[in-house]
NUDORO-97843 format. One line per 3 residues: number of its first residue (from 1); for each residue y, z, x of C-alpha. Coordinates in Angstrom, 1 decimal. Last residue first. Layout:
N
NUM) Y:Z:X  ...
***
This chain:
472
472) -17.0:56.0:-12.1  -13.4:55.5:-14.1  -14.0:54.9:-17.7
469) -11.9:51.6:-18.7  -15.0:49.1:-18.6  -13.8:46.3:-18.5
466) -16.1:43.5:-21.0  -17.9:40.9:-21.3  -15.1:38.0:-19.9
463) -16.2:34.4:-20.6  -13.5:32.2:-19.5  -13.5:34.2:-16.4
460) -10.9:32.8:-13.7  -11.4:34.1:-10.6  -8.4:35.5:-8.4
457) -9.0:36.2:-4.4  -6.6:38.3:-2.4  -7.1:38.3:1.1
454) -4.7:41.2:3.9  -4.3:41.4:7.2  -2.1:44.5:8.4
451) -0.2:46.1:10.6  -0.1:44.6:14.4  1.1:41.6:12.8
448) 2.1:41.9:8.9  -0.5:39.4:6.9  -1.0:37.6:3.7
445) -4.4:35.7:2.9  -4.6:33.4:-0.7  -7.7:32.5:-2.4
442) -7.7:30.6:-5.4  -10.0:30.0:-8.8  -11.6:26.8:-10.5
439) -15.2:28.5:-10.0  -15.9:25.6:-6.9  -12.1:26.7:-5.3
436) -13.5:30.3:-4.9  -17.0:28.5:-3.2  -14.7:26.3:-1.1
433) -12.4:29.0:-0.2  -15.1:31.9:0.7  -17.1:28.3:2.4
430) -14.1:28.2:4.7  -13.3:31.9:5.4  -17.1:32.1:6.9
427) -16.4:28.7:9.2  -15.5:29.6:12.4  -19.4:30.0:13.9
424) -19.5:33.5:14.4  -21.4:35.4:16.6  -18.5:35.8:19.4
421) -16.3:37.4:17.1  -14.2:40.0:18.8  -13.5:37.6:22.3
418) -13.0:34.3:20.2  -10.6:36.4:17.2  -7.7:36.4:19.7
415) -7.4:32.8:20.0  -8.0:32.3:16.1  -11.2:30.2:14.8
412) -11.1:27.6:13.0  -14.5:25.8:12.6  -13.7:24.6:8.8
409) -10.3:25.4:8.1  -9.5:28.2:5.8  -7.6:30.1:9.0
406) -5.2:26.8:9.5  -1.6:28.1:7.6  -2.7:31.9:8.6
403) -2.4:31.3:12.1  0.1:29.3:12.1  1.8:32.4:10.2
400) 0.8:34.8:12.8  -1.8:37.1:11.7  -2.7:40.4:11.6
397) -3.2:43.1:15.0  -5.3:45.7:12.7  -5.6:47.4:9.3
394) -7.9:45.7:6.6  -6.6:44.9:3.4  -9.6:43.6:0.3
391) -7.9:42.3:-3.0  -10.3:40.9:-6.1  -9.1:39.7:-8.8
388) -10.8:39.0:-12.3  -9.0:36.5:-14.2  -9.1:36.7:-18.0
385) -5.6:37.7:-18.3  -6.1:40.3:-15.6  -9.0:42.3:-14.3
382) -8.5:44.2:-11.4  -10.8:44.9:-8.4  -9.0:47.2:-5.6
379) -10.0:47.5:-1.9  -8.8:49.3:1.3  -9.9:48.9:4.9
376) -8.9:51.8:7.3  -8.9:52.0:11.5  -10.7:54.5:13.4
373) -11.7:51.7:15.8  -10.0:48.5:15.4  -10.8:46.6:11.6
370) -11.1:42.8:13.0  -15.0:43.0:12.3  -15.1:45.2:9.2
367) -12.7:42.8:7.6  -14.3:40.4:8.4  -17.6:41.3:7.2
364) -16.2:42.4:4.1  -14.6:38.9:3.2  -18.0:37.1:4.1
361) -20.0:39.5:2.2  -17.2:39.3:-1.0  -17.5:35.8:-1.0
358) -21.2:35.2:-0.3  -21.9:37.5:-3.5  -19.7:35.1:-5.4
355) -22.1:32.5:-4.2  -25.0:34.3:-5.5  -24.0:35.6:-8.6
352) -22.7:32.2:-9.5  -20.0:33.3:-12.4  -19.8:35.2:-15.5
349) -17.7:38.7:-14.8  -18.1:42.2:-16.2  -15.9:45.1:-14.8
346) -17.2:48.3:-14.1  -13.7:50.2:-12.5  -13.3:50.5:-9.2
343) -11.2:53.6:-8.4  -13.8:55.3:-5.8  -14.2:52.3:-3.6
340) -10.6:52.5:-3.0  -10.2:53.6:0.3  -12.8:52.7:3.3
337) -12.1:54.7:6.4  -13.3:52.9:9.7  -15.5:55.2:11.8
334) -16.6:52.2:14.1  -20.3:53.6:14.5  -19.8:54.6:10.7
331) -18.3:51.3:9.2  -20.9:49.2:11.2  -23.9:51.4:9.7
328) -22.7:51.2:6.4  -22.2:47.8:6.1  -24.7:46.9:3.3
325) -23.3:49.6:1.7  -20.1:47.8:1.3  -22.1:44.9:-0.7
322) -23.4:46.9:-3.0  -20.0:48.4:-3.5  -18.6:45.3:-4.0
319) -21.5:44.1:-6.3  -21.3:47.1:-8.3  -17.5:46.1:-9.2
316) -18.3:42.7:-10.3  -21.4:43.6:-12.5  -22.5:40.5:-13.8
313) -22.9:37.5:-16.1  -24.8:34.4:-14.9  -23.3:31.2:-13.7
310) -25.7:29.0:-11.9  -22.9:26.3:-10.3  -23.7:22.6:-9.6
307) -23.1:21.4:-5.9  -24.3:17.6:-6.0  -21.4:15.8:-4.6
304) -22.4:18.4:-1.7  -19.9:20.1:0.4  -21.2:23.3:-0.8
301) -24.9:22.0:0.3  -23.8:21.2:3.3  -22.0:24.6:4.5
298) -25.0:26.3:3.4  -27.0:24.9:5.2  -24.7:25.5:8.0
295) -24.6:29.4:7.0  -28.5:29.2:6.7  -28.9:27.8:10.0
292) -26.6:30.5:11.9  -28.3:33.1:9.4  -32.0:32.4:10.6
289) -31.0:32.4:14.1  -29.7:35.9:13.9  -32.6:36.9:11.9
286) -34.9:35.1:15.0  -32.6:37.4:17.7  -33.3:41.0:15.3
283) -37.0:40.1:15.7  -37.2:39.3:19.4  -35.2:42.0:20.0
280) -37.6:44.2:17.9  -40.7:42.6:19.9  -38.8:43.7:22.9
277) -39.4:47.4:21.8  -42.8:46.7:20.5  -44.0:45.2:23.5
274) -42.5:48.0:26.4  -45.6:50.0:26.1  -47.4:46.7:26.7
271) -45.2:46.1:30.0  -43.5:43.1:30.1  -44.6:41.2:33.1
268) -47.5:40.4:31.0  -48.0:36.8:30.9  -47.6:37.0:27.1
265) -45.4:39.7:27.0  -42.7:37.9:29.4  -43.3:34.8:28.1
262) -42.6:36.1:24.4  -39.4:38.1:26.2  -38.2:34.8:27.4
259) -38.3:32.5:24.7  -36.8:34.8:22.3  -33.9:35.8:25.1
256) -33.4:31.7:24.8  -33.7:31.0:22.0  -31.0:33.4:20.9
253) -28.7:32.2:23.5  -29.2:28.3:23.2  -29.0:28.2:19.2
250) -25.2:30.2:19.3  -24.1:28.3:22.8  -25.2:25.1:21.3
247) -24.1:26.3:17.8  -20.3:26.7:19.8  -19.7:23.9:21.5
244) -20.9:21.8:18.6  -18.3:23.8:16.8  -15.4:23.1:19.2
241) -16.3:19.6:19.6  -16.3:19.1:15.4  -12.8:21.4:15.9
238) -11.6:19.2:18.3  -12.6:16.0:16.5  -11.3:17.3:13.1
235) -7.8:18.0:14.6  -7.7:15.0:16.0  -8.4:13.3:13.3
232) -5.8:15.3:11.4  -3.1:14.1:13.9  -4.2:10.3:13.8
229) -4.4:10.4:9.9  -0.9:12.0:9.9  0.4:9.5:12.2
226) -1.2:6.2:10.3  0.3:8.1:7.0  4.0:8.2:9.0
223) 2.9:3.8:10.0  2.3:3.4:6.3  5.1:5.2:5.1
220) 7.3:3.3:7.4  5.6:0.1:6.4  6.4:0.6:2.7
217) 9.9:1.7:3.5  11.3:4.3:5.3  12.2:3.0:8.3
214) 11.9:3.4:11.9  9.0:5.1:12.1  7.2:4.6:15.8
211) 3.5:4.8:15.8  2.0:7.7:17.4  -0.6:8.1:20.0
208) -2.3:11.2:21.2  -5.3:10.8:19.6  -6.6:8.7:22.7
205) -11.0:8.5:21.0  -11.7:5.2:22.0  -11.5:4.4:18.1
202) -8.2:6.6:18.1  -6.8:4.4:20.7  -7.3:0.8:18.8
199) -6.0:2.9:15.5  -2.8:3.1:17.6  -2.7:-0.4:19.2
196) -2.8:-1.8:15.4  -0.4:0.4:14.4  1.8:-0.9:16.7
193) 1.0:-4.6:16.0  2.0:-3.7:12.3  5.5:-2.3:13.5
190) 6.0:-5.5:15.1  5.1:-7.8:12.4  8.2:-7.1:10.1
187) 9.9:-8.0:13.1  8.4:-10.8:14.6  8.4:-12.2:10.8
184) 12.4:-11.6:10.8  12.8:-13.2:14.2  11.1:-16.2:13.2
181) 12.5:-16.0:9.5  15.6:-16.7:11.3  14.9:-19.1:13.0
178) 13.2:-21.0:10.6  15.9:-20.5:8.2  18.1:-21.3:10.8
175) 16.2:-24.8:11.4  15.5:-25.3:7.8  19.3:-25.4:7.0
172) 20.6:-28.0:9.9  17.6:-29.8:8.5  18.0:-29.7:4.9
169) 22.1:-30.8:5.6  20.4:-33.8:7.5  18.2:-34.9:4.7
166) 20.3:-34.1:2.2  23.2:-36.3:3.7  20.5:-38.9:4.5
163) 19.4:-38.8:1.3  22.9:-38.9:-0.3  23.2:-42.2:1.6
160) 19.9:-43.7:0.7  21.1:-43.2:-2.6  24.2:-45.0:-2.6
157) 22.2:-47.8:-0.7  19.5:-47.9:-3.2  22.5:-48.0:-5.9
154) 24.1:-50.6:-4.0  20.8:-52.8:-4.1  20.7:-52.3:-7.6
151) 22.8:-55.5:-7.8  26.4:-54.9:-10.1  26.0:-57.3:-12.8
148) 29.0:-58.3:-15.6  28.5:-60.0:-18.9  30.8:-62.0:-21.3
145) 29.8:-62.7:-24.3  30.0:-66.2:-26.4  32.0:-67.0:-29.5
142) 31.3:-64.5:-32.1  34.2:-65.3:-35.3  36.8:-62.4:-36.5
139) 39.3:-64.9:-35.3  38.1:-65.1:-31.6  35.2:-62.6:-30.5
136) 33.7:-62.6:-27.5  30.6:-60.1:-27.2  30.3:-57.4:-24.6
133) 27.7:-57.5:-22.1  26.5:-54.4:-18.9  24.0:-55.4:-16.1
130) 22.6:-53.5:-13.9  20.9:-55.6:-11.0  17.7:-56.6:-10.2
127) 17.9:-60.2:-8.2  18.4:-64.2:-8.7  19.6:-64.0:-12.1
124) 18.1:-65.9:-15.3  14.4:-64.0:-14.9  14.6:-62.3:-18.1
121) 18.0:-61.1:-17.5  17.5:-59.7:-14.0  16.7:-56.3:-14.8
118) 18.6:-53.0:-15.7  19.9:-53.4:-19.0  23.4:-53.1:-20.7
115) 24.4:-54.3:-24.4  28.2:-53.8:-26.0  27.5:-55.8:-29.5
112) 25.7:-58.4:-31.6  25.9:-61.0:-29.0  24.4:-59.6:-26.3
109) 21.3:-58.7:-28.2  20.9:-61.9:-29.1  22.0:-63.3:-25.8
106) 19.0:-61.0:-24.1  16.5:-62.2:-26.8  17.6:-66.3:-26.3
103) 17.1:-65.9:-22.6  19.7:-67.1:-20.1  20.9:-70.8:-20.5
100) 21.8:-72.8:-17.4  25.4:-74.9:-17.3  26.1:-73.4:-14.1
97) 23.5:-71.4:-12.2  23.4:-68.0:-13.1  25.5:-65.3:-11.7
94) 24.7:-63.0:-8.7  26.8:-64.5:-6.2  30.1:-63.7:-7.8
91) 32.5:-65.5:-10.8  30.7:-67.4:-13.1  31.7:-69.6:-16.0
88) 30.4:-72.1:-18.9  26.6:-70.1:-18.7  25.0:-71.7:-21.7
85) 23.5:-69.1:-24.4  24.1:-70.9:-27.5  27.2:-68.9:-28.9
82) 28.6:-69.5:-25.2  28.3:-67.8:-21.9  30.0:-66.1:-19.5
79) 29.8:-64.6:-15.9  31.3:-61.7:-13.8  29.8:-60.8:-11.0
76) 31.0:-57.0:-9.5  33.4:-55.7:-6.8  35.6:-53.8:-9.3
73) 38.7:-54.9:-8.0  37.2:-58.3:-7.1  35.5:-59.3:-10.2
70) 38.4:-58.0:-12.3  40.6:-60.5:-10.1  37.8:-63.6:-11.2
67) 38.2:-62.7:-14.9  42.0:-62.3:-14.8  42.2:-65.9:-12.5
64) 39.6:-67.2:-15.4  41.0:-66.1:-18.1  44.3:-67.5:-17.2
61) 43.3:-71.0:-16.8  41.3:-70.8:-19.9  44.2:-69.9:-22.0
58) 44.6:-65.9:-23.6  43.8:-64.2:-26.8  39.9:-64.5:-26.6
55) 39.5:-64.3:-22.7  41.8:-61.8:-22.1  40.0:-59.3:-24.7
52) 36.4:-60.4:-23.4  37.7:-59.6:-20.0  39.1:-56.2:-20.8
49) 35.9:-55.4:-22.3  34.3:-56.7:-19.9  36.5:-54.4:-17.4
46) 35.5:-51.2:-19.7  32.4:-51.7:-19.3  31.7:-51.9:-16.0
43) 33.1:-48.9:-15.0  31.8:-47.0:-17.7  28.5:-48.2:-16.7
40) 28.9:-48.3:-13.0  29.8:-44.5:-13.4  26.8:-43.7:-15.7
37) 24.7:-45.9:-13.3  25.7:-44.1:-10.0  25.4:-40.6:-11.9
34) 21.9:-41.1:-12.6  21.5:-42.1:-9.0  22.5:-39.3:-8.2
31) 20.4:-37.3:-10.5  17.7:-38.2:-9.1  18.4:-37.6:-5.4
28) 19.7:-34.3:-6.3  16.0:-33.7:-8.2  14.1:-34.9:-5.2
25) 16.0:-32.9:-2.9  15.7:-30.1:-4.8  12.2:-30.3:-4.7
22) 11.8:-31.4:-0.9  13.9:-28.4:0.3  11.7:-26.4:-1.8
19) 8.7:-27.5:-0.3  9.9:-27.2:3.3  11.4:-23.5:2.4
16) 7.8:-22.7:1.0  6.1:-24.0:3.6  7.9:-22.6:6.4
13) 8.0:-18.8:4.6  3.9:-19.5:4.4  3.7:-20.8:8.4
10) 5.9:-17.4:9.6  3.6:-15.1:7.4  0.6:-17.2:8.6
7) 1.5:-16.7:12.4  2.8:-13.3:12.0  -0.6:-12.0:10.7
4) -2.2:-13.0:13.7  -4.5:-16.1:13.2  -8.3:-15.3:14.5
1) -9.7:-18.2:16.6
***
């Protein structure tokens, strides 16, 4: 079983608080007990000291009532010894017997100045204690020590307290940190799970969901890209519907009329003085075909990693016109005027003859097909800071500007355009941009409704011939 994000999130922040809870702990644990035995050893030492000073200036009788009222207030042994290590007095339960010796290295050490261990005095006391010795002096002369032992037992006990007090402190803290990073984690989380349901929707193809932004952080500009994707998705599935749609209904027709009028000849319901005429529909219905799959061909190929370009050098100027003339027919059964034709100037461009051909077909065609009856298209090639740009207006109903933000995207085609165009397959205006955007040049449409529509197209030429300034 899959754990949910929230589950290892919450179980990291738990580890990490846990462990650091039991770091610190160990270290205040430490260091209390560091502090125990720096306080018993101050504490300890300066009552020996005290001791040692009573003992040496003061009768046995009274050493022994001071010694045995410093054992109390300070609630430790207190025992002595001689030059030779006997034990001559004790005052608690930790001290050694009576008349014993301790160790000849401890006494050594404890009677050539202030001396503390933690041990049991080379097995002389009964338990570990700490244990802190000052020499007796009498007249400049060494005549025993005097120790004092506190059992370590206090100092487990001291430290068993502050655990406890850590402990239940680290609780009281873990448990609202727990809390609260459960909340937190649930939601940080939450925005996550949403985006989860989202992309859940687009795979069953709902592209109407949106997450909720709420913030503007990393998630919030994850969950706004999510909502962009989602919208632009959409957009891409409509138009890839819109177009299948359409080169059904563009393959279907043609085929169909070709289909029909080669049964009809060949089982002879068409008459054979009718053959050639429907053999000229037949014709004009496979060119048609031919230039759907050549436009999505083409389409591909632009889209291709692969795309390299074939610049030669050429003739801008005659290719407009050559390309104008190639409408001829449509321009006169229309009667659109065509301005500007005349003032072209020869100008020299290198580029993909081919492509840039495709451009200015695509453009023209257009323009002749939105152009109303009686209605003008003008043109004008300049050349400009070794760009070569090309502006073609056609009078008619324009644009909207929604219109004009979407019309170089693939399969877009406008509302009013579906009843003029019904050959076209939404995507001329698209491979005009791609093949403009291929050269390293833009294309940019303005547009007045019921005035005007208008594409201006810039090239950069590198590699300019010449402009010719003589007017044809």
């Amino acid at each position: 079983m899959r754990k949910s994000i929230f589950i290892r999130y919450f179980t990291t922040v738990a580890i990490i608080v846990f462990l650091s809870f039991a770091f610190f702990s160990g270290i205040l644990i430490i260091n209390s007990q560091r502090q125990w035995v720096n306080d018993k050893n101050k504490l300890l030492s300066k009552n020996v000291e005290i001791a040692a000073e009573l003992i040496s200036k003061s009768t046995t009788v009274q050493s022994i009532s001071s010694m045995e009222a410093i054992s109390q207030i300070v609630d430790a042994t207190i025992f002595t010894v001689d030059e030779n290590g006997r034990c001559n007095f004790s005052c608690g339960e930790d001290a050694p017997d009576y008349d014993s010796t301790i160790d000849v290295a401890v006494l050594k050490k404890a009677l050539n100045g202030k001396y503390t261990e933690t041990g049991m005095l080379a097995s002389s006391l009964k338990r570990k204690c700490f244990i802190v010795s000052v020499p007796i002096v009498q007249s400049g002369v060494v005549q025993g020590a005097v120790f004092a032992t506190v059992p370590m037992k206090e100092a487990n006990l001291y430290t068993l307290s502050t655990l406890k007090t850590v402990l239940l402190c680290a609780v009281v803290v873990m448990i609202i940190a727990f809390i609260a990073t459960y909340f937190a984690s649930a939601q940080m989380t939450k925005p996550l799970r949403n985006m989860a349901q989202v992309v859940k929707k687009i795979e069953s193809g709902d592209f109407s969901a949106k997450v909720p932004v709420k913030t503007r952080d990393e998630i919030g500009l994850l969950a706004e890209a999510i909502n962009k994707m989602t919208v632009s998705v959409g957009a891409l599935e409509e138009m890839r519907s819109s177009f299948i749609s359409s080169v059904s209904h563009e393959l279907k027709t043609p085929m169909q009329t070709i289909s029909g009028f080669v049964d009809g000849i060949l089982d002879g319901t068409i008459e054979k003085e009718n053959t050639e005429k429907y053999l000229r529909i037949v014709s004009e219905e496979t060119k048609r075909l031919a230039r759907l799959v050549n436009s999505m061909l083409q389409l591909s190929r632009l889209q291709s990693d692969k795309m390299k370009l074939n610049k030669t050098t050429f003739n801008f100027s005659d290719m407009v016109i050559s390309v104008f003339l190639s409408f001829e027919k449509q321009v006169e059964d229309k009667k659109i005027s065509i301005l500007g034709l005349d003032m072209l100037k020869p100008i020299s461009i290198t580029a993909d003859r081919d492509l840039i051909y495709q451009v200015i077909y695509n453009l023209t065609e257009n323009a002749i097909k939105f152009t109303p009856e009686n209605g003008e298209i003008s043109v004008k090639c300049e050349c400009e800071k070794q760009t070569v740009k090309f502006t073609i207006k056609n009078s008619g109903e324009g644009l909207t500007q929604n219109e004009m933000s979407k019309i170089f995207e693939r399969f877009y085609k406008t509302d009013r355009s579906r009843s003029k165009d019904k050959t076209g397959m939404g995507f001329g205006l698209y491979i005009v941009k791609t093949i403009v955007s291929l050269h390293g040049g833009k294309i940019s449409v303005g547009s007045v409704l019921n005035e005007y529509t208008q594409f201006e197209v810039i090239l950069p030429d590198k590699e300019i011939v010449a402009e010719i300034a003589n007017r044809r």
